[in-house]
TORSELUM-71879 format. One line per field, with one value per residue (C-alpha): residue number from 1; x, z negated, y negated; residue in one letter. Coordinates in Angstrom, 1 decimal. Layout:
% residues N
seq c(NUM; ...);
c1 c(X; ...);
c3 c(Z; ...);
c2 c(Y; ...);
type c(a; ...);
END
This chain:
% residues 326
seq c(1; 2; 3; 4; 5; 6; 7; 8; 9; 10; 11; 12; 13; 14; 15; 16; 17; 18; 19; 20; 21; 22; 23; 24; 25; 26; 27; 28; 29; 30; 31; 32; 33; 34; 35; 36; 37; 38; 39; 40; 41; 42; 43; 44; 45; 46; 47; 48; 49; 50; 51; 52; 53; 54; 55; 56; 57; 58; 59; 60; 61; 62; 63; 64; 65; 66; 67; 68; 69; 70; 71; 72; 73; 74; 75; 76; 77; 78; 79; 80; 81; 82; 83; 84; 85; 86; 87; 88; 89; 90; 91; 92; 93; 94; 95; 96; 97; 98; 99; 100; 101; 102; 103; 104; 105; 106; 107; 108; 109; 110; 111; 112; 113; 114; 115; 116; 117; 118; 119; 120; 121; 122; 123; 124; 125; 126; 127; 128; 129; 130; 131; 132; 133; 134; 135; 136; 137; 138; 139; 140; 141; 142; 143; 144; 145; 146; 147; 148; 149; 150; 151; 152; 153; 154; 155; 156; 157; 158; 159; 160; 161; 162; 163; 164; 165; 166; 167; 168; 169; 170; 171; 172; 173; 174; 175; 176; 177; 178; 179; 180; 181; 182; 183; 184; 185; 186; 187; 188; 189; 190; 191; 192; 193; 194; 195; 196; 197; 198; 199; 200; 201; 202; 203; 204; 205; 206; 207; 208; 209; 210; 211; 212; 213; 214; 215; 216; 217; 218; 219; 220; 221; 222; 223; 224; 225; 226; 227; 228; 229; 230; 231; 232; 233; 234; 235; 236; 237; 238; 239; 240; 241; 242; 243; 244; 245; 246; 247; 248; 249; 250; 251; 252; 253; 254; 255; 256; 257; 258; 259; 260; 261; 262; 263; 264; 265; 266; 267; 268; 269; 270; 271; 272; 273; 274; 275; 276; 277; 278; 279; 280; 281; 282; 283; 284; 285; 286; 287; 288; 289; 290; 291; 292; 293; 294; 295; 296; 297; 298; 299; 300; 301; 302; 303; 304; 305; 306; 307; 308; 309; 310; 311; 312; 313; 314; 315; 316; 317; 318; 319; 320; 321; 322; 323; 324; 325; 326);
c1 c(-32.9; -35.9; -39.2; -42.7; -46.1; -48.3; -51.9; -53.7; -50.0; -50.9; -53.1; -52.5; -50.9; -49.8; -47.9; -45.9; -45.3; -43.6; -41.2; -40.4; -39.4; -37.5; -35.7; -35.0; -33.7; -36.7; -38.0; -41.4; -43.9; -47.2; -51.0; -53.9; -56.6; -57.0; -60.2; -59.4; -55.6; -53.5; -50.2; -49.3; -48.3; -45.9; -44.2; -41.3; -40.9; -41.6; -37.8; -36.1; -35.0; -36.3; -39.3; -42.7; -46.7; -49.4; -52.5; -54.8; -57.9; -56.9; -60.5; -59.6; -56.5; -53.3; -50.4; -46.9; -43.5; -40.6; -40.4; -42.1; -41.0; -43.9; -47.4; -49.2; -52.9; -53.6; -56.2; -59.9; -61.7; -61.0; -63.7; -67.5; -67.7; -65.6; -67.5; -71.2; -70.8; -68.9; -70.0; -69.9; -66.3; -65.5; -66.6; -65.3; -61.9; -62.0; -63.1; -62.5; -58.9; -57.9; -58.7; -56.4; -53.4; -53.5; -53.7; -50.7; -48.7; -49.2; -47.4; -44.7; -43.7; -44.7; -45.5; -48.6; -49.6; -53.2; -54.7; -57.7; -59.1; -60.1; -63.9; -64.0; -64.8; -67.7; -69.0; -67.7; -68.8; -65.3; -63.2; -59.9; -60.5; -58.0; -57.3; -59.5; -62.8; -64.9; -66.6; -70.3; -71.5; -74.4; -73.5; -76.6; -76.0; -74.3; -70.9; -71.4; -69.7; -66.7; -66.9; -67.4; -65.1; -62.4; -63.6; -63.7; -60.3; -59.0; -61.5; -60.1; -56.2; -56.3; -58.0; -55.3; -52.7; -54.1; -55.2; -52.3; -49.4; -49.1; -46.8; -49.6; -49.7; -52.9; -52.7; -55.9; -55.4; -56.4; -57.1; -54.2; -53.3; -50.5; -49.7; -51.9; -54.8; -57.2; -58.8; -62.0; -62.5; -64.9; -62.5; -62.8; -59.4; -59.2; -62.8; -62.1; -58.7; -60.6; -63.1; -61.4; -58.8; -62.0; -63.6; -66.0; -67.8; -66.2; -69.4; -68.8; -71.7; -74.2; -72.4; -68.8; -68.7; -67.5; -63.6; -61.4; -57.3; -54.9; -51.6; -49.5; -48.5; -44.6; -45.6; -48.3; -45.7; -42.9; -45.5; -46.7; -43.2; -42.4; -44.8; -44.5; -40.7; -42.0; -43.0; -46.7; -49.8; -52.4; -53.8; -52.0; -53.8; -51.2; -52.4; -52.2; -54.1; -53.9; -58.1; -59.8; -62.8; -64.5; -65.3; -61.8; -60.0; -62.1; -61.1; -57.5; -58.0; -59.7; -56.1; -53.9; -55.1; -55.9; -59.1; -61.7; -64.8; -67.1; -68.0; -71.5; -73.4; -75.4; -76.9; -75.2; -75.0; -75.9; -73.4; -71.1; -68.4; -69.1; -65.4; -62.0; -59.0; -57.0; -55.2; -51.8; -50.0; -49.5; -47.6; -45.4; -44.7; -44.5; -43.0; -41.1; -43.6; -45.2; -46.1; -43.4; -45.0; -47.3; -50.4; -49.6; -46.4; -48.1; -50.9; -48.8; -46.7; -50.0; -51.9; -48.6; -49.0; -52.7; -52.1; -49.9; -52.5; -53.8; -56.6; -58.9; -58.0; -59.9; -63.1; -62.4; -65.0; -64.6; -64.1; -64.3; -63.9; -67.1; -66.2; -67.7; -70.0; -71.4);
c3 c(1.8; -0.2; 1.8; 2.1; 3.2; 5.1; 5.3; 7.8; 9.5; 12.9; 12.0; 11.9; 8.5; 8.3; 11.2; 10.0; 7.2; 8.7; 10.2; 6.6; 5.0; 8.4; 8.2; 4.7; 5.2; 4.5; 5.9; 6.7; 7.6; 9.1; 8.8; 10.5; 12.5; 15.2; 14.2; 14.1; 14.7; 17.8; 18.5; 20.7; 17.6; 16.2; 19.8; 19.4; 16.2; 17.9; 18.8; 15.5; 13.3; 10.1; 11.4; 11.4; 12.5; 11.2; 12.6; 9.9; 8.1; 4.3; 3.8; 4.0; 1.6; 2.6; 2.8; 3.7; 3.2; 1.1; -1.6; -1.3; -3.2; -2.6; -1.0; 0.5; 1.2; 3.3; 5.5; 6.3; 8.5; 8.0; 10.1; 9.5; 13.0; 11.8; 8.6; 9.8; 12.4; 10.8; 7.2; 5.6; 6.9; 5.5; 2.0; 2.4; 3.2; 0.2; -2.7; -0.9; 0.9; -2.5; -4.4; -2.1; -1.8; -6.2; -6.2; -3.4; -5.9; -9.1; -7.3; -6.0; -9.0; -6.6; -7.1; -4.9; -3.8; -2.8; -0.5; -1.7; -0.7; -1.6; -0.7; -4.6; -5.2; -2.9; -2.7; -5.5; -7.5; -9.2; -6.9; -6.1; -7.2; -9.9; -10.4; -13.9; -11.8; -11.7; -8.3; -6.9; -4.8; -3.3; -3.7; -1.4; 0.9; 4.8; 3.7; 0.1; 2.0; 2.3; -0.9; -3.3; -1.4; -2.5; -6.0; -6.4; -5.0; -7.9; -10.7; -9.7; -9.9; -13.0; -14.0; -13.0; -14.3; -17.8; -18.0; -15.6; -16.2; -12.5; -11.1; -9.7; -7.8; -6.5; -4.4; -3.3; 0.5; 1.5; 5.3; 7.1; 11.0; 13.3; 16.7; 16.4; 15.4; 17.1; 19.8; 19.5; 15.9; 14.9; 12.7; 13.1; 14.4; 16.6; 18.2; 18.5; 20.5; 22.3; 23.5; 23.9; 26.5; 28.3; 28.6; 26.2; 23.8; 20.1; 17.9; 14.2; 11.4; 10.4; 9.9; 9.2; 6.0; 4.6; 3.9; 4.5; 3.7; 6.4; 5.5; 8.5; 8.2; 7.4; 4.2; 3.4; 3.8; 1.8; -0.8; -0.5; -0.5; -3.9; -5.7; -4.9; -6.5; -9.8; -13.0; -12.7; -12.9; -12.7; -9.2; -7.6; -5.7; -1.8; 0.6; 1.5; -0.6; 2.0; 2.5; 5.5; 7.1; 9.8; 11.9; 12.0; 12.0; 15.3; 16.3; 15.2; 18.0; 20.4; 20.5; 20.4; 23.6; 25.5; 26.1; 26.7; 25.1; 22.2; 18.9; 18.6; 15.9; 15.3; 11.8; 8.7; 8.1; 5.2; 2.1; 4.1; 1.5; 1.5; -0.3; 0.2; -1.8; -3.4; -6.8; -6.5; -10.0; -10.7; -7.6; -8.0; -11.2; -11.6; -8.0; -7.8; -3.9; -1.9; 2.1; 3.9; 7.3; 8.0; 9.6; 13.1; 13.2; 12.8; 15.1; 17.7; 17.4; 17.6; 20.3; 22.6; 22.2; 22.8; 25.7; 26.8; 26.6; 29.8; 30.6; 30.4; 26.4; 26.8; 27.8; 25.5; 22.9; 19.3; 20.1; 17.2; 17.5; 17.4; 14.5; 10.9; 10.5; 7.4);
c2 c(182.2; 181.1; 182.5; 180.2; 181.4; 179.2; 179.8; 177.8; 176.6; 176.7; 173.8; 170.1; 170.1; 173.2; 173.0; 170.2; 171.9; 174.9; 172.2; 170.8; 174.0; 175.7; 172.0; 172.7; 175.9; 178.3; 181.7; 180.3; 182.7; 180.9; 182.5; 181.7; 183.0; 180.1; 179.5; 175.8; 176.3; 176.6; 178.5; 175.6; 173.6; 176.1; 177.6; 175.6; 177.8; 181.1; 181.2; 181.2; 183.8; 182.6; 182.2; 184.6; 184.0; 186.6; 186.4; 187.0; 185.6; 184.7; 185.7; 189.3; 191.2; 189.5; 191.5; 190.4; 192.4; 191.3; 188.9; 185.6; 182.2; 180.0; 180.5; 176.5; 177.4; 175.1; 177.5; 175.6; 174.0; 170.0; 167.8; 167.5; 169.0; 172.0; 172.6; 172.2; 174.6; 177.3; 176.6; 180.3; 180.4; 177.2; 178.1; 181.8; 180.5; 178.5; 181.0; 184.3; 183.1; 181.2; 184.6; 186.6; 184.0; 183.9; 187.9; 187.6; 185.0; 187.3; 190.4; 188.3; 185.8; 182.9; 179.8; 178.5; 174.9; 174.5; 171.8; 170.5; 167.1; 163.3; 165.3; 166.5; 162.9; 163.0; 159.8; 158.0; 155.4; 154.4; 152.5; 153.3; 157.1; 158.5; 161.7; 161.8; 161.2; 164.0; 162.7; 162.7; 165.3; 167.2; 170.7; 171.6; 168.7; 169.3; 168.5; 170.3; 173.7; 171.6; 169.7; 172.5; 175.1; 173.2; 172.4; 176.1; 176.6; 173.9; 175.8; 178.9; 177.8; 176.5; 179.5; 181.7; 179.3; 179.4; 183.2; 184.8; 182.1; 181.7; 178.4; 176.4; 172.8; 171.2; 168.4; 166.2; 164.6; 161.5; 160.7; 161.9; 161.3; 161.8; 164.2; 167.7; 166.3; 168.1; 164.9; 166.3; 167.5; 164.7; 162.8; 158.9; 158.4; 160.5; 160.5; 156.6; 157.2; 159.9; 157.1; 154.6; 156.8; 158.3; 154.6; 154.9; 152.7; 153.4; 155.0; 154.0; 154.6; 152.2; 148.9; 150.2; 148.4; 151.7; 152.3; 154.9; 154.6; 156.4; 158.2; 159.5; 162.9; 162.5; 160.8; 163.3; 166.3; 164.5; 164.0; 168.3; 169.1; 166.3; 167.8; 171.5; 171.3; 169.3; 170.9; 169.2; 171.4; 168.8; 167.8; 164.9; 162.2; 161.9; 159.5; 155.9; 153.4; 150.8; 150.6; 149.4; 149.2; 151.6; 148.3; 146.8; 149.9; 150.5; 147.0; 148.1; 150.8; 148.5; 146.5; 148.8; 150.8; 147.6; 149.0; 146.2; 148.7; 147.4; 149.4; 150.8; 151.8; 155.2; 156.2; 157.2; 161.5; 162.6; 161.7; 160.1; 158.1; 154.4; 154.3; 155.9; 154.7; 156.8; 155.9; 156.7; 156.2; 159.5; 160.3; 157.1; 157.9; 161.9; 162.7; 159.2; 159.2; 156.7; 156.2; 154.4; 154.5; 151.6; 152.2; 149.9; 152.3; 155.8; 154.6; 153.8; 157.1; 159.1; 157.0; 158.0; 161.9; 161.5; 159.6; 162.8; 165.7; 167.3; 164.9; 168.3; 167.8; 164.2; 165.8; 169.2; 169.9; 171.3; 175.0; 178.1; 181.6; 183.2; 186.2; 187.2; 184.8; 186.6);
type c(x; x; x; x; x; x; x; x; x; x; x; x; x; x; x; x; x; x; x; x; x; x; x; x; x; x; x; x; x; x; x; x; x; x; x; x; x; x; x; x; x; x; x; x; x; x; x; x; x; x; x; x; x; x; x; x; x; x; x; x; x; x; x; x; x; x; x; x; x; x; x; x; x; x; x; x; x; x; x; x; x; x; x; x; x; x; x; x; x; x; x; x; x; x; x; x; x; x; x; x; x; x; x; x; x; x; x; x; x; x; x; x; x; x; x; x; x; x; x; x; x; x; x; x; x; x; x; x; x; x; x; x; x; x; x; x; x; x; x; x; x; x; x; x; x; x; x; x; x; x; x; x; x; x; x; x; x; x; x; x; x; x; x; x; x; x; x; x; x; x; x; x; x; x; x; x; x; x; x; x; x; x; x; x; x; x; x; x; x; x; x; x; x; x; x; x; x; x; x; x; x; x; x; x; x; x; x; x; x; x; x; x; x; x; x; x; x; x; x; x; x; x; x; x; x; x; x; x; x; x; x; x; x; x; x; x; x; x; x; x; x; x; x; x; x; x; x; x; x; x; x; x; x; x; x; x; x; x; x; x; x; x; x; x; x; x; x; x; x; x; x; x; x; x; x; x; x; x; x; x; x; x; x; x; x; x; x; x; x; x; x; x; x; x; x; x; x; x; x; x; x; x; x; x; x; x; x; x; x; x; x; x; x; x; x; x; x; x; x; x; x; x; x; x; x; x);
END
Protein backbone atom coordinates (compact mmCIF):
# COMPACT_ATOMS: atom_id res chain seq x y z
CA UNK A 1 0.00 0.00 0.00
CA UNK A 2 1.43 3.22 -1.31
CA UNK A 3 1.71 5.81 1.90
CA UNK A 4 0.85 9.83 1.42
CA UNK A 5 1.65 12.63 3.79
CA UNK A 6 -0.60 15.46 4.15
CA UNK A 7 0.48 18.65 5.63
CA UNK A 8 -2.23 21.06 6.46
CA UNK A 9 -5.05 17.99 5.78
CA UNK A 10 -7.36 18.86 8.37
CA UNK A 11 -8.01 21.92 6.33
CA UNK A 12 -10.33 22.72 3.57
CA UNK A 13 -8.19 21.13 0.81
CA UNK A 14 -6.39 19.04 2.62
CA UNK A 15 -9.11 17.32 3.92
CA UNK A 16 -10.47 16.50 0.60
CA UNK A 17 -7.47 15.29 -0.27
CA UNK A 18 -7.17 12.62 2.41
CA UNK A 19 -10.51 11.33 0.97
CA UNK A 20 -8.90 11.06 -2.72
CA UNK A 21 -6.00 9.04 -1.82
CA UNK A 22 -7.88 6.67 1.17
CA UNK A 23 -10.46 6.24 -2.01
CA UNK A 24 -7.64 5.38 -4.06
CA UNK A 25 -6.24 3.01 -1.84
CA UNK A 26 -3.57 4.93 0.12
CA UNK A 27 -2.13 4.98 3.76
CA UNK A 28 -2.80 8.64 4.16
CA UNK A 29 -1.30 10.14 7.14
CA UNK A 30 -2.79 13.89 7.74
CA UNK A 31 -0.61 16.79 9.65
CA UNK A 32 -1.69 19.83 11.01
CA UNK A 33 -1.68 21.94 13.89
CA UNK A 34 -5.46 23.34 13.86
CA UNK A 35 -4.29 26.58 13.63
CA UNK A 36 -6.75 27.13 10.80
CA UNK A 37 -7.78 23.33 10.55
CA UNK A 38 -10.41 21.29 12.31
CA UNK A 39 -10.52 17.57 13.23
CA UNK A 40 -14.22 17.77 12.44
CA UNK A 41 -13.45 17.50 8.71
CA UNK A 42 -11.36 14.35 8.92
CA UNK A 43 -13.48 12.31 11.88
CA UNK A 44 -15.13 10.33 9.47
CA UNK A 45 -11.49 9.15 8.73
CA UNK A 46 -10.55 8.57 12.32
CA UNK A 47 -12.06 4.99 12.06
CA UNK A 48 -10.02 3.40 9.34
CA UNK A 49 -7.02 1.42 9.45
CA UNK A 50 -5.07 3.06 6.75
CA UNK A 51 -5.54 5.97 8.14
CA UNK A 52 -3.22 8.38 10.68
CA UNK A 53 -3.51 12.37 12.09
CA UNK A 54 -0.21 13.91 13.74
CA UNK A 55 -0.63 16.89 15.26
CA UNK A 56 2.30 18.78 14.43
CA UNK A 57 3.45 22.17 13.12
CA UNK A 58 5.54 21.57 9.71
CA UNK A 59 7.37 24.59 10.97
CA UNK A 60 9.32 22.41 13.37
CA UNK A 61 11.51 18.86 12.26
CA UNK A 62 8.92 16.46 10.87
CA UNK A 63 9.27 13.03 11.69
CA UNK A 64 7.08 10.22 10.62
CA UNK A 65 7.91 6.28 10.78
CA UNK A 66 8.03 3.95 7.85
CA UNK A 67 8.47 4.64 4.31
CA UNK A 68 6.66 7.39 2.63
CA UNK A 69 5.64 7.53 -1.22
CA UNK A 70 4.51 11.05 -1.62
CA UNK A 71 4.44 14.21 0.74
CA UNK A 72 1.35 17.30 -0.55
CA UNK A 73 2.23 20.38 1.43
CA UNK A 74 -0.59 21.92 1.56
CA UNK A 75 -0.06 23.47 5.30
CA UNK A 76 -0.92 27.59 5.52
CA UNK A 77 -3.11 29.85 6.34
CA UNK A 78 -5.42 30.64 3.06
CA UNK A 79 -7.72 33.96 3.67
CA UNK A 80 -6.61 37.64 4.07
CA UNK A 81 -8.20 37.34 7.50
CA UNK A 82 -5.86 34.27 8.21
CA UNK A 83 -2.71 35.78 6.93
CA UNK A 84 -2.94 39.39 8.48
CA UNK A 85 -3.47 38.18 11.78
CA UNK A 86 -0.98 35.41 12.06
CA UNK A 87 1.49 36.73 9.47
CA UNK A 88 4.96 35.29 10.86
CA UNK A 89 3.16 31.92 10.95
CA UNK A 90 2.05 32.26 7.55
CA UNK A 91 5.42 32.95 6.15
CA UNK A 92 7.13 30.45 8.59
CA UNK A 93 4.86 27.71 7.36
CA UNK A 94 5.93 28.54 3.95
CA UNK A 95 9.91 28.63 4.01
CA UNK A 96 10.48 26.91 7.35
CA UNK A 97 7.55 24.00 6.79
CA UNK A 98 8.57 23.76 2.93
CA UNK A 99 12.32 23.23 4.22
CA UNK A 100 11.31 20.42 6.56
CA UNK A 101 8.76 18.55 4.16
CA UNK A 102 11.92 18.67 1.19
CA UNK A 103 14.55 17.36 3.98
CA UNK A 104 11.56 14.64 4.88
CA UNK A 105 11.24 13.75 0.89
CA UNK A 106 15.18 13.38 0.38
CA UNK A 107 15.39 10.65 3.31
CA UNK A 108 12.43 8.85 2.11
CA UNK A 109 12.82 8.81 -1.92
CA UNK A 110 9.45 10.75 -2.09
CA UNK A 111 8.02 12.60 -4.37
CA UNK A 112 6.44 15.91 -2.98
CA UNK A 113 3.58 18.22 -4.51
CA UNK A 114 3.47 21.69 -3.09
CA UNK A 115 0.42 24.10 -2.97
CA UNK A 116 1.25 27.29 -3.97
CA UNK A 117 -1.28 29.81 -5.27
CA UNK A 118 -2.82 32.11 -8.28
CA UNK A 119 -1.29 34.99 -5.30
CA UNK A 120 2.39 34.59 -7.05
CA UNK A 121 0.72 36.66 -9.78
CA UNK A 122 -0.21 39.34 -7.40
CA UNK A 123 -1.99 41.71 -9.12
CA UNK A 124 -1.43 41.11 -12.58
CA UNK A 125 -1.28 43.06 -15.42
CA UNK A 126 -1.47 40.15 -18.16
CA UNK A 127 -4.95 38.84 -18.52
CA UNK A 128 -5.81 35.51 -18.28
CA UNK A 129 -2.43 34.70 -16.21
CA UNK A 130 -0.18 31.80 -17.70
CA UNK A 131 2.00 30.03 -16.07
CA UNK A 132 5.24 32.10 -17.74
CA UNK A 133 4.06 35.37 -15.93
CA UNK A 134 6.28 36.38 -13.39
CA UNK A 135 3.35 38.39 -11.47
CA UNK A 136 3.22 41.85 -9.59
CA UNK A 137 3.55 42.03 -6.07
CA UNK A 138 4.36 44.09 -2.97
CA UNK A 139 6.70 42.02 -1.07
CA UNK A 140 6.27 44.64 1.91
CA UNK A 141 2.58 45.13 1.32
CA UNK A 142 -0.29 43.28 3.90
CA UNK A 143 -0.84 40.45 1.72
CA UNK A 144 3.05 40.20 0.63
CA UNK A 145 3.36 37.40 3.85
CA UNK A 146 1.11 35.39 1.85
CA UNK A 147 2.34 36.20 -1.54
CA UNK A 148 6.08 35.69 -1.13
CA UNK A 149 5.67 32.62 1.35
CA UNK A 150 4.64 30.82 -1.46
CA UNK A 151 6.97 32.18 -4.01
CA UNK A 152 9.65 30.96 -1.73
CA UNK A 153 8.14 27.60 -1.30
CA UNK A 154 8.27 27.27 -5.43
CA UNK A 155 12.12 28.94 -5.45
CA UNK A 156 13.00 26.57 -2.86
CA UNK A 157 11.50 23.30 -4.78
CA UNK A 158 13.02 23.80 -7.78
CA UNK A 159 16.07 24.30 -5.96
CA UNK A 160 15.99 21.07 -4.48
CA UNK A 161 14.86 19.46 -7.64
CA UNK A 162 17.81 20.72 -9.66
CA UNK A 163 20.63 20.39 -6.88
CA UNK A 164 19.14 17.14 -4.87
CA UNK A 165 17.22 15.37 -7.86
CA UNK A 166 14.16 15.23 -5.73
CA UNK A 167 10.51 14.33 -7.69
CA UNK A 168 8.88 17.66 -7.40
CA UNK A 169 5.21 19.03 -8.60
CA UNK A 170 4.02 22.56 -8.01
CA UNK A 171 0.72 23.41 -8.53
CA UNK A 172 -0.73 27.18 -8.52
CA UNK A 173 -4.64 27.30 -7.17
CA UNK A 174 -7.06 29.32 -8.38
CA UNK A 175 -10.21 30.32 -6.17
CA UNK A 176 -11.53 27.16 -4.95
CA UNK A 177 -14.98 26.57 -2.89
CA UNK A 178 -17.06 23.78 -1.76
CA UNK A 179 -18.33 22.18 1.98
CA UNK A 180 -15.30 23.00 4.77
CA UNK A 181 -14.73 26.23 3.86
CA UNK A 182 -14.30 27.77 6.90
CA UNK A 183 -17.93 30.42 6.89
CA UNK A 184 -16.06 32.92 8.54
CA UNK A 185 -12.56 32.95 7.04
CA UNK A 186 -12.97 36.23 5.11
CA UNK A 187 -13.07 34.58 1.66
CA UNK A 188 -15.72 36.33 -0.67
CA UNK A 189 -17.86 33.31 -1.04
CA UNK A 190 -18.16 32.38 1.83
CA UNK A 191 -18.50 35.77 3.82
CA UNK A 192 -21.35 36.53 1.15
CA UNK A 193 -23.33 33.14 2.06
CA UNK A 194 -22.49 33.88 5.60
CA UNK A 195 -24.52 37.24 5.13
CA UNK A 196 -26.82 36.54 3.25
CA UNK A 197 -27.95 33.37 5.79
CA UNK A 198 -27.56 35.86 8.96
CA UNK A 199 -29.71 38.69 6.94
CA UNK A 200 -27.20 40.80 6.22
CA UNK A 201 -26.39 43.19 3.53
CA UNK A 202 -23.57 41.47 1.16
CA UNK A 203 -20.18 43.90 1.57
CA UNK A 204 -18.22 43.64 -1.79
CA UNK A 205 -15.09 46.12 -2.50
CA UNK A 206 -15.19 49.35 -4.21
CA UNK A 207 -17.32 48.80 -7.26
CA UNK A 208 -16.91 44.98 -7.76
CA UNK A 209 -15.70 45.46 -11.16
CA UNK A 210 -12.87 43.25 -10.14
CA UNK A 211 -12.89 39.36 -11.27
CA UNK A 212 -12.26 36.36 -9.64
CA UNK A 213 -12.89 32.63 -11.43
CA UNK A 214 -14.33 29.82 -9.00
CA UNK A 215 -13.29 26.06 -9.19
CA UNK A 216 -15.17 23.62 -6.84
CA UNK A 217 -13.16 21.47 -4.98
CA UNK A 218 -13.67 18.02 -6.80
CA UNK A 219 -12.19 19.51 -9.91
CA UNK A 220 -9.35 21.16 -8.02
CA UNK A 221 -8.43 17.63 -6.32
CA UNK A 222 -8.73 15.66 -9.64
CA UNK A 223 -6.48 18.25 -11.08
CA UNK A 224 -3.71 17.81 -7.56
CA UNK A 225 -4.02 14.31 -7.90
CA UNK A 226 -3.47 14.48 -12.37
CA UNK A 227 -0.69 16.21 -11.92
CA UNK A 228 1.01 14.64 -8.89
CA UNK A 229 1.18 11.16 -11.08
CA UNK A 230 2.62 13.02 -14.37
CA UNK A 231 6.27 13.41 -15.12
CA UNK A 232 5.87 17.44 -15.14
CA UNK A 233 8.10 19.61 -12.93
CA UNK A 234 6.95 22.94 -13.92
CA UNK A 235 4.12 24.61 -11.98
CA UNK A 236 0.63 23.97 -13.33
CA UNK A 237 -1.96 26.61 -13.43
CA UNK A 238 -5.64 24.33 -11.70
CA UNK A 239 -8.67 26.33 -11.45
CA UNK A 240 -11.66 27.44 -13.32
CA UNK A 241 -11.15 30.08 -15.99
CA UNK A 242 -14.80 30.80 -16.10
CA UNK A 243 -14.27 34.78 -14.82
CA UNK A 244 -16.86 36.82 -13.13
CA UNK A 245 -17.46 39.75 -11.41
CA UNK A 246 -17.50 40.46 -7.46
CA UNK A 247 -20.93 42.41 -8.13
CA UNK A 248 -22.82 39.66 -10.05
CA UNK A 249 -21.32 36.93 -8.39
CA UNK A 250 -22.84 38.69 -5.25
CA UNK A 251 -26.02 38.97 -7.22
CA UNK A 252 -25.38 35.21 -8.07
CA UNK A 253 -25.66 34.67 -4.26
CA UNK A 254 -28.43 37.17 -3.81
CA UNK A 255 -30.64 34.51 -6.08
CA UNK A 256 -29.66 31.61 -5.07
CA UNK A 257 -30.50 31.98 -1.18
CA UNK A 258 -33.75 33.92 -1.95
CA UNK A 259 -32.49 36.39 0.24
CA UNK A 260 -34.05 39.80 -0.62
CA UNK A 261 -30.61 41.87 0.85
CA UNK A 262 -28.67 44.48 -1.38
CA UNK A 263 -24.76 44.54 -1.95
CA UNK A 264 -22.86 47.35 -0.34
CA UNK A 265 -19.69 48.72 -0.97
CA UNK A 266 -16.62 49.44 1.51
CA UNK A 267 -13.09 50.40 0.29
CA UNK A 268 -10.54 48.43 -1.62
CA UNK A 269 -7.49 46.74 0.96
CA UNK A 270 -4.48 47.15 -0.07
CA UNK A 271 -3.32 45.20 -3.42
CA UNK A 272 -6.38 43.57 -3.82
CA UNK A 273 -6.34 41.79 -7.55
CA UNK A 274 -8.52 43.70 -9.95
CA UNK A 275 -8.19 40.29 -12.22
CA UNK A 276 -8.28 36.52 -11.65
CA UNK A 277 -8.32 34.17 -14.58
CA UNK A 278 -6.31 31.55 -14.76
CA UNK A 279 -4.79 30.16 -18.12
CA UNK A 280 -5.33 26.73 -18.25
CA UNK A 281 -3.49 25.23 -21.41
CA UNK A 282 -1.07 23.54 -19.77
CA UNK A 283 -3.33 21.50 -17.66
CA UNK A 284 -5.58 20.57 -20.68
CA UNK A 285 -2.77 19.67 -22.46
CA UNK A 286 -0.05 17.99 -20.04
CA UNK A 287 -2.59 16.37 -17.43
CA UNK A 288 -5.41 15.84 -20.19
CA UNK A 289 -7.72 18.14 -16.92
CA UNK A 290 -10.35 20.56 -16.95
CA UNK A 291 -13.41 21.57 -14.32
CA UNK A 292 -16.55 19.70 -15.03
CA UNK A 293 -18.51 21.21 -12.26
CA UNK A 294 -20.37 24.37 -13.28
CA UNK A 295 -20.35 27.06 -10.92
CA UNK A 296 -24.61 27.21 -10.40
CA UNK A 297 -23.96 23.30 -9.47
CA UNK A 298 -21.06 23.72 -6.92
CA UNK A 299 -22.82 26.71 -5.43
CA UNK A 300 -25.80 25.09 -4.78
CA UNK A 301 -23.95 21.94 -3.23
CA UNK A 302 -22.06 24.31 -0.90
CA UNK A 303 -24.96 26.87 0.02
CA UNK A 304 -26.76 23.41 1.37
CA UNK A 305 -23.96 22.38 3.96
CA UNK A 306 -23.74 25.95 5.01
CA UNK A 307 -27.19 26.13 5.52
CA UNK A 308 -26.55 22.91 7.91
CA UNK A 309 -23.98 24.30 10.41
CA UNK A 310 -25.04 25.02 14.01
CA UNK A 311 -26.44 28.41 13.69
CA UNK A 312 -23.57 29.39 16.45
CA UNK A 313 -21.19 28.68 13.14
CA UNK A 314 -23.23 31.74 11.47
CA UNK A 315 -22.22 34.16 14.00
CA UNK A 316 -18.54 32.32 14.72
CA UNK A 317 -15.54 34.46 14.07
CA UNK A 318 -12.18 33.56 12.52
CA UNK A 319 -10.55 31.79 15.48
CA UNK A 320 -6.38 30.90 15.72
CA UNK A 321 -4.46 29.26 18.29
CA UNK A 322 -2.70 31.65 20.12
CA UNK A 323 1.19 29.76 20.06
CA UNK A 324 4.86 30.78 18.68
CA UNK A 325 4.19 33.82 17.30
CA UNK A 326 7.91 34.45 16.83
Amino acid sequence: MKRVLITGGAGFLGSHLCDRFIKEGFHVIAMDNLITGDLKNIEHLFKLPNFEFYHHDVSKFIHVPGELDYILHFASPASPIDYLKIPIQTLKVGSLGIHNCLGLARVKNARVLIASTSEVYGDPTVHPQPEEYWGNVNPVGPRGVYDEAKRFQEAMTMAYRTYHNLETRIVRIFNTYGPRMRLNDGRVLPAFIGQALRGEDLTMFGDGSQTRAFCYVDDLVEGIYRLLMSDYAQPVNIGNPDEITIKEFGEEIIKLTGTDQKLISLPLPTDDPKQRKPDITKAKEILGWEPKVARAEGLKITYEYFKSLPKDELFKMANHREFDKK
